[in-house]
LOZAKOL-344298 format. One record per residue (C-alpha): x, y, z; residue in one letter; residue number from 1. Coordinates in pm, whole numbers, plus 50000, padded with zeros to 5 digits. Layout:
N
X, Y, Z, a, NUM .
...
! end
This chain:
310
52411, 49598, 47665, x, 1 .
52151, 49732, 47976, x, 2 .
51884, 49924, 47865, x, 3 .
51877, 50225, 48164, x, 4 .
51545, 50295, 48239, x, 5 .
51500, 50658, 48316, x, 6 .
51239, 50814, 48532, x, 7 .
50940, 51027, 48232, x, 8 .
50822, 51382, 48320, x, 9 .
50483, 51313, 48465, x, 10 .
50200, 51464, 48274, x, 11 .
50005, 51724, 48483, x, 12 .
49707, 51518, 48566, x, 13 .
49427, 51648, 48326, x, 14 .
49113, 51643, 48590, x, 15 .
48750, 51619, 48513, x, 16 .
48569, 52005, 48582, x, 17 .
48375, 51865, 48836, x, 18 .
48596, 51654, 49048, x, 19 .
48634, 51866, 49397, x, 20 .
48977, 51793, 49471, x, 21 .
49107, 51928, 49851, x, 22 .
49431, 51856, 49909, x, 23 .
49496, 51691, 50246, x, 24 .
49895, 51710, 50311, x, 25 .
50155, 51919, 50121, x, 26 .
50330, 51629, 49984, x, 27 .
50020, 51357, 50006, x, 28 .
49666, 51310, 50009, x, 29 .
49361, 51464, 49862, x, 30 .
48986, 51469, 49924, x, 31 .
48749, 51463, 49696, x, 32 .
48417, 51562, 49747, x, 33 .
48074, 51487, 49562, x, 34 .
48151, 51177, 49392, x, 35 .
47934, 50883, 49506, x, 36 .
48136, 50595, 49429, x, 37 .
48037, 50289, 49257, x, 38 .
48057, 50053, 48971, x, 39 .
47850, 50253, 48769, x, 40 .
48053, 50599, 48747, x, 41 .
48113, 50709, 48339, x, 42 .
48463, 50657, 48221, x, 43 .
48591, 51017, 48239, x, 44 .
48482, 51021, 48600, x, 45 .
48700, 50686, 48644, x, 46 .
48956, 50820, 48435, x, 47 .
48980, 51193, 48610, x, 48 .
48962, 50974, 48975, x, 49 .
49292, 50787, 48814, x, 50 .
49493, 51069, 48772, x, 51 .
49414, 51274, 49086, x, 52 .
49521, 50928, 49274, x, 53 .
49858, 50944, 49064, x, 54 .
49900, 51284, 49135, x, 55 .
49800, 51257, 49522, x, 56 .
49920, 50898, 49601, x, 57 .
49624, 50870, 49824, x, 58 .
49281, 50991, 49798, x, 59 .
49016, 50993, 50024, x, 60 .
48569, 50992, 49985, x, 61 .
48374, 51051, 50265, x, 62 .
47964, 50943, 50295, x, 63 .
48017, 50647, 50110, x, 64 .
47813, 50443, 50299, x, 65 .
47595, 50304, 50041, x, 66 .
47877, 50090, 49930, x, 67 .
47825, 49722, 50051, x, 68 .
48129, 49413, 49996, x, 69 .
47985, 49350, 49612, x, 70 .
47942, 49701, 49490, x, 71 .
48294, 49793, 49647, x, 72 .
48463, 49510, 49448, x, 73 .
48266, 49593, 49124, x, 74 .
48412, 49937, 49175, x, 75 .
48758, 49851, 49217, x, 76 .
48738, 49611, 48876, x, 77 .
48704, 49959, 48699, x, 78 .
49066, 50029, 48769, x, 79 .
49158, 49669, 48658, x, 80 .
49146, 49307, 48776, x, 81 .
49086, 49243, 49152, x, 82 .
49270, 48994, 49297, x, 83 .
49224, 48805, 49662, x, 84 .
49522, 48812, 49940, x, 85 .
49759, 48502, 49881, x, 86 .
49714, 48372, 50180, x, 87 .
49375, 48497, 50429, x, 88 .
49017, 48437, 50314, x, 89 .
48815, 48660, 50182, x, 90 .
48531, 48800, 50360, x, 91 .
48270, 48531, 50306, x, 92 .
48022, 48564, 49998, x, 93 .
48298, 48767, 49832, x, 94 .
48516, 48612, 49643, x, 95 .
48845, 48890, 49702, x, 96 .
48746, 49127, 49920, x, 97 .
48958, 49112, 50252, x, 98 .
48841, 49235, 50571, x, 99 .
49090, 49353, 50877, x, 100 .
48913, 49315, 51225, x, 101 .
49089, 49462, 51502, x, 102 .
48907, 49111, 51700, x, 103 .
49070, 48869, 51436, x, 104 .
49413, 49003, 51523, x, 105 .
49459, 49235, 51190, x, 106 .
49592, 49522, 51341, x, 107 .
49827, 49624, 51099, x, 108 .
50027, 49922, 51263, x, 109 .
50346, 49887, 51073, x, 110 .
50498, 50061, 50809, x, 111 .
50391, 49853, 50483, x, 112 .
50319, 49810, 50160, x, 113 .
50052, 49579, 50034, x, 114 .
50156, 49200, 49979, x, 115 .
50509, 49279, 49829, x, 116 .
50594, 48973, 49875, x, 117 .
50517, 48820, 49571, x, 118 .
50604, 48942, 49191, x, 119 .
50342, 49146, 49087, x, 120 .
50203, 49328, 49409, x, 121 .
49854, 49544, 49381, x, 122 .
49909, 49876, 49208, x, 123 .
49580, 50035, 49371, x, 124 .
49400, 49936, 49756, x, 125 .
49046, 50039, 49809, x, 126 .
48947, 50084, 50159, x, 127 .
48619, 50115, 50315, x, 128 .
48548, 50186, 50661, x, 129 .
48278, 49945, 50827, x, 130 .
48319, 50006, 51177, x, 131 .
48526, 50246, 51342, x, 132 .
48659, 50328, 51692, x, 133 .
48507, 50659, 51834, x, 134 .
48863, 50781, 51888, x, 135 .
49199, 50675, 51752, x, 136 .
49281, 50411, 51460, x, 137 .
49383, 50663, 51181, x, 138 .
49572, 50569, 50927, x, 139 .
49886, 50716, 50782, x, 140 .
50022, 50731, 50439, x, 141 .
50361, 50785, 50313, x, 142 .
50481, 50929, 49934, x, 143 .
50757, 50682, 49849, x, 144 .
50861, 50902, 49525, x, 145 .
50848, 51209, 49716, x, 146 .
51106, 51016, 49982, x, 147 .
51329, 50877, 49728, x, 148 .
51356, 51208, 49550, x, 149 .
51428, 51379, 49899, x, 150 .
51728, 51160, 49964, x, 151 .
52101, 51254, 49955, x, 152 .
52260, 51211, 49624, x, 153 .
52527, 50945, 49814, x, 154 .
52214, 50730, 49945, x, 155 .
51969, 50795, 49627, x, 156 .
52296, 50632, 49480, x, 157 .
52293, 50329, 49734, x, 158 .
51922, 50274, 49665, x, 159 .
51950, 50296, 49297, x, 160 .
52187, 49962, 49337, x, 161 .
52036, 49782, 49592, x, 162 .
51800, 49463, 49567, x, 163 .
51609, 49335, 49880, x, 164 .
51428, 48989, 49959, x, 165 .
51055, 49028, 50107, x, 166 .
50850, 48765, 50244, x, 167 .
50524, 48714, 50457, x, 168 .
50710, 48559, 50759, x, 169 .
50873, 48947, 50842, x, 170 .
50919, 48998, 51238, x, 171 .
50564, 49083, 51350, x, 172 .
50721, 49079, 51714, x, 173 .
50949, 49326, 51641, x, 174 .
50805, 49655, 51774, x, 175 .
50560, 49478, 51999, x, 176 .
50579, 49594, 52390, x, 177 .
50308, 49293, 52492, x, 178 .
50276, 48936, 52414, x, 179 .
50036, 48861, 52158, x, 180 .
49710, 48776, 52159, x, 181 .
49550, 48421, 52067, x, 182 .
49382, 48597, 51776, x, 183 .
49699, 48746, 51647, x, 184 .
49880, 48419, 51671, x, 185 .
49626, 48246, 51501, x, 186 .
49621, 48535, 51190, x, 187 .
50003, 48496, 51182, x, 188 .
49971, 48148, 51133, x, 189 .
49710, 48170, 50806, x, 190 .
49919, 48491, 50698, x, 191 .
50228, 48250, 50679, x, 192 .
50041, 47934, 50557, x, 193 .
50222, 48007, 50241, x, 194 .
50544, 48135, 50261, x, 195 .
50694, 48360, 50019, x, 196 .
51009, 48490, 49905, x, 197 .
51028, 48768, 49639, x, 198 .
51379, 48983, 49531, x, 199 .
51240, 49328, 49414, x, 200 .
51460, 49631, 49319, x, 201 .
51461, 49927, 49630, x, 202 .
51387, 50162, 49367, x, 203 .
51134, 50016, 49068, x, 204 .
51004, 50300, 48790, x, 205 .
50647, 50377, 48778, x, 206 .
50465, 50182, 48491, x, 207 .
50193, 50500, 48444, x, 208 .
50406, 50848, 48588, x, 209 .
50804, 50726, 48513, x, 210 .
50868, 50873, 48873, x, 211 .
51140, 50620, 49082, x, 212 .
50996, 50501, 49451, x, 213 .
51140, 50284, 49734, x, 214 .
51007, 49997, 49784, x, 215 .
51011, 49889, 50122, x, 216 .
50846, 49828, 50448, x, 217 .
50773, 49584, 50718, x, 218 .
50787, 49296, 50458, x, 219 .
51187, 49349, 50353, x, 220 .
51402, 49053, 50524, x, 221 .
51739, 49189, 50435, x, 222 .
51928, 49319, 50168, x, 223 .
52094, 49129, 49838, x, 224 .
52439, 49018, 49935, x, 225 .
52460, 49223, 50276, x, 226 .
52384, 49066, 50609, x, 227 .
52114, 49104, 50841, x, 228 .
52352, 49326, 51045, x, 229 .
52428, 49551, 50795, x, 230 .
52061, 49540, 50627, x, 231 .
51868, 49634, 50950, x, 232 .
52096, 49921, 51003, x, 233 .
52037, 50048, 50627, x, 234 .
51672, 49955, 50649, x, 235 .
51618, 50200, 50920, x, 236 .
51815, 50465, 50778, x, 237 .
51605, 50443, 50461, x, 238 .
51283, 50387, 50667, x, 239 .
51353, 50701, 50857, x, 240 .
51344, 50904, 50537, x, 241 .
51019, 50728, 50421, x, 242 .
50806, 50842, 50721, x, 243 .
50959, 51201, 50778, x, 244 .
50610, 51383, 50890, x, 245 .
50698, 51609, 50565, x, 246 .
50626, 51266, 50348, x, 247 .
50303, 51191, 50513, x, 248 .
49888, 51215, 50575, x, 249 .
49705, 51140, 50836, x, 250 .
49299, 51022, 50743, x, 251 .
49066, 51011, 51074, x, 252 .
48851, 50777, 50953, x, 253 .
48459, 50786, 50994, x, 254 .
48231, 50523, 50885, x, 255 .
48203, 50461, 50499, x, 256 .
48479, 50632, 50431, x, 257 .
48686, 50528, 50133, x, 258 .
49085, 50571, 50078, x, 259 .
49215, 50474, 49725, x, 260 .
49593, 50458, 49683, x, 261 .
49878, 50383, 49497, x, 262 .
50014, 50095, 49604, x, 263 .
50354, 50155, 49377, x, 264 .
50405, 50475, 49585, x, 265 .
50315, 50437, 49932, x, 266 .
50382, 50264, 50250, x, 267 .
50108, 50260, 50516, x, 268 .
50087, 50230, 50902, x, 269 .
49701, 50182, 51112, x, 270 .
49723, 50377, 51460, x, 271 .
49659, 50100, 51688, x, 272 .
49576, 50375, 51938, x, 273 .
49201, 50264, 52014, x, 274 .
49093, 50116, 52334, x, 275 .
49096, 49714, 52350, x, 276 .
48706, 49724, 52399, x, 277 .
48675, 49930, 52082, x, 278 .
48671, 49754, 51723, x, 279 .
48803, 49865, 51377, x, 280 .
48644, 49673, 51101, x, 281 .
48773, 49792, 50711, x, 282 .
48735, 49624, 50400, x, 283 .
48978, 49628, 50125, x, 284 .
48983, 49522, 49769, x, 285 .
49314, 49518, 49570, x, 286 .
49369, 49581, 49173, x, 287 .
49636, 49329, 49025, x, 288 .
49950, 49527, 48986, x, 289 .
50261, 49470, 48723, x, 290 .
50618, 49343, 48843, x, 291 .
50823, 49587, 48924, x, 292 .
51143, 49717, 48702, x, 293 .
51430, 49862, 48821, x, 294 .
51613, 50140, 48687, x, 295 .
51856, 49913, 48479, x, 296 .
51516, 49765, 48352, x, 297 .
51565, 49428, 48577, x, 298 .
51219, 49263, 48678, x, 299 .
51140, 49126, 49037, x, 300 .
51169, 48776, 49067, x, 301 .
51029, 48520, 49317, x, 302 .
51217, 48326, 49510, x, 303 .
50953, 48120, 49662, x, 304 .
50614, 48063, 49658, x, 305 .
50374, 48147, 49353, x, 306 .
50512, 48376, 49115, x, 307 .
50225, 48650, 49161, x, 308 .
49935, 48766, 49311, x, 309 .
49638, 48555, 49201, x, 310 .
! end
């Protein structure tokens, strides 16, 4: 017999006194103000941080410059392991920490989530801005749950039955309108020096909240047992719900900012609105996640590749 999982009634996040929480969007994002990040922050601080980023999906820290690449990583290990991208180095002298430079061709203005590719994905992303453009490369974050509970009964329905295959080699060219660069061929080619194939659920239950999410993005090949025909056409219907404006936030990023969010819950997009002479350089560290379940409490699988994140 299947055991059903069914979404828990989230807690109402129980938040530290004096955590400053501003929310950002109605149905994402937060700020919070006078924490100075670091590896050294007491456990209820950590703890009250952890449930305003399950509540808000996606918080944010300004004037965090006093972070450099080895206190950012000892922060993230407070939320769990860290783990290094699959496939790109890590920024050298670090042993995980991945940096995205708009010169190395790591412009990453698609809708995503992080590395779902393989099994057990990163439940939490910690972002630092190094350098940013005087005008243009926001980012944007979407509330997955929020989208999924949104939907239609008929195509929450759909979703709760369907099964999709992602892997690194997705169609970067897709949305392009220009050629690519040398730089961007040459990430492509270490992003895809490894391919891999993973089949995850399209709506997994959250390990820490119960809620149900889509899991999506720019990294889905096609659906399980439909064609490419008929998996493109549902992949933008279901995409169009993700990234209604209601769904999202919007951060204008200044230097040492920080964004923390939940991987499990979010897709992601970086404006690549910034002139070509300009440069966008951010840092991110990733906390190992869990594999996903579905609602009939099935587990991703991979298909190809190393079975997880390591």
């Amino acid at each position: 017999m299947t055991l059903i999982a069914t979404p828990a009634v989230a807690a109402e996040p129980c938040l530290a006194p004096d955590l400053d929480v501003h929310p950002v969007g109605g149905r994402i994002g937060a700020e919070i103000r006078g924490v100075r990040l670091g590896p050294d922050l007491d456990d209820s601080t950590i703890s009250a941080i952890n449930a305003a980023l399950l509540r808000h999906k996606v918080i944010f820290f300004r004037g965090q410059s006093h972070l450099d690449d080895t206190a950012q990583e000892a922060f993230a290990s407070r939320f769990g392991e860290t783990v290094a991208h699959p496939t790109v180095p890590s920024v050298a002298g670090s042993s995980r920490l991945l940096e995205l430079d708009s010169k190395s061709g790591t412009r990453a203005n698609s809708w995503h989530t992080d590395v779902t590719f393989v099994e057990a994905y990163p439940k939490i992303s910690i972002l630092r801005g190094v350098v940013i453009p005087p005008a243009g490369g926001d980012t944007v974050w979407a509330n997955t749950a929020e989208a999924y509970n949104r939907l239609p009964d008929p195509l929450r329905a759909l979703a709760d039955s369907l099964w999709a295959i992602h892997t690194n080699t997705y169609d970067y060219a897709a949305n392009r309108s220009a050629p690519a660069t040398d730089a961007e061929l040459a990430y492509r080619e270490q992003f895809t020096s490894t391919v891999y194939e993973t089949e995850h659920p399209v709506v997994r239950v959250h390990p820490e909240t119960g809620e149900r999410s889509l899991v999506l993005g720019h990294f889905v090949q096609r659906f399980v047992g439909l064609s490419q025909r008929d998996s493109d056409r549902l992949k933008e219907l279901f995409h169009d719900h993700v990234t209604r404006l209601e769904n999202t936030v919007r951060w204008r990023w200044t230097q040492g900012d920080v964004a923390i969010w939940d991987n499990r819950a979010t897709q992601h997009y970086a404006v690549a609105d910034y002139d070509e002479s300009a440069r966008r350089v951010v840092r991110r560290a990733t906390v190992h996640g869990d594999v996903p379940v579905g609602i009939d409490g099935r587990r991703s699988r991979a298909r190809r590749g190393a079975p997880a994140l390591n």
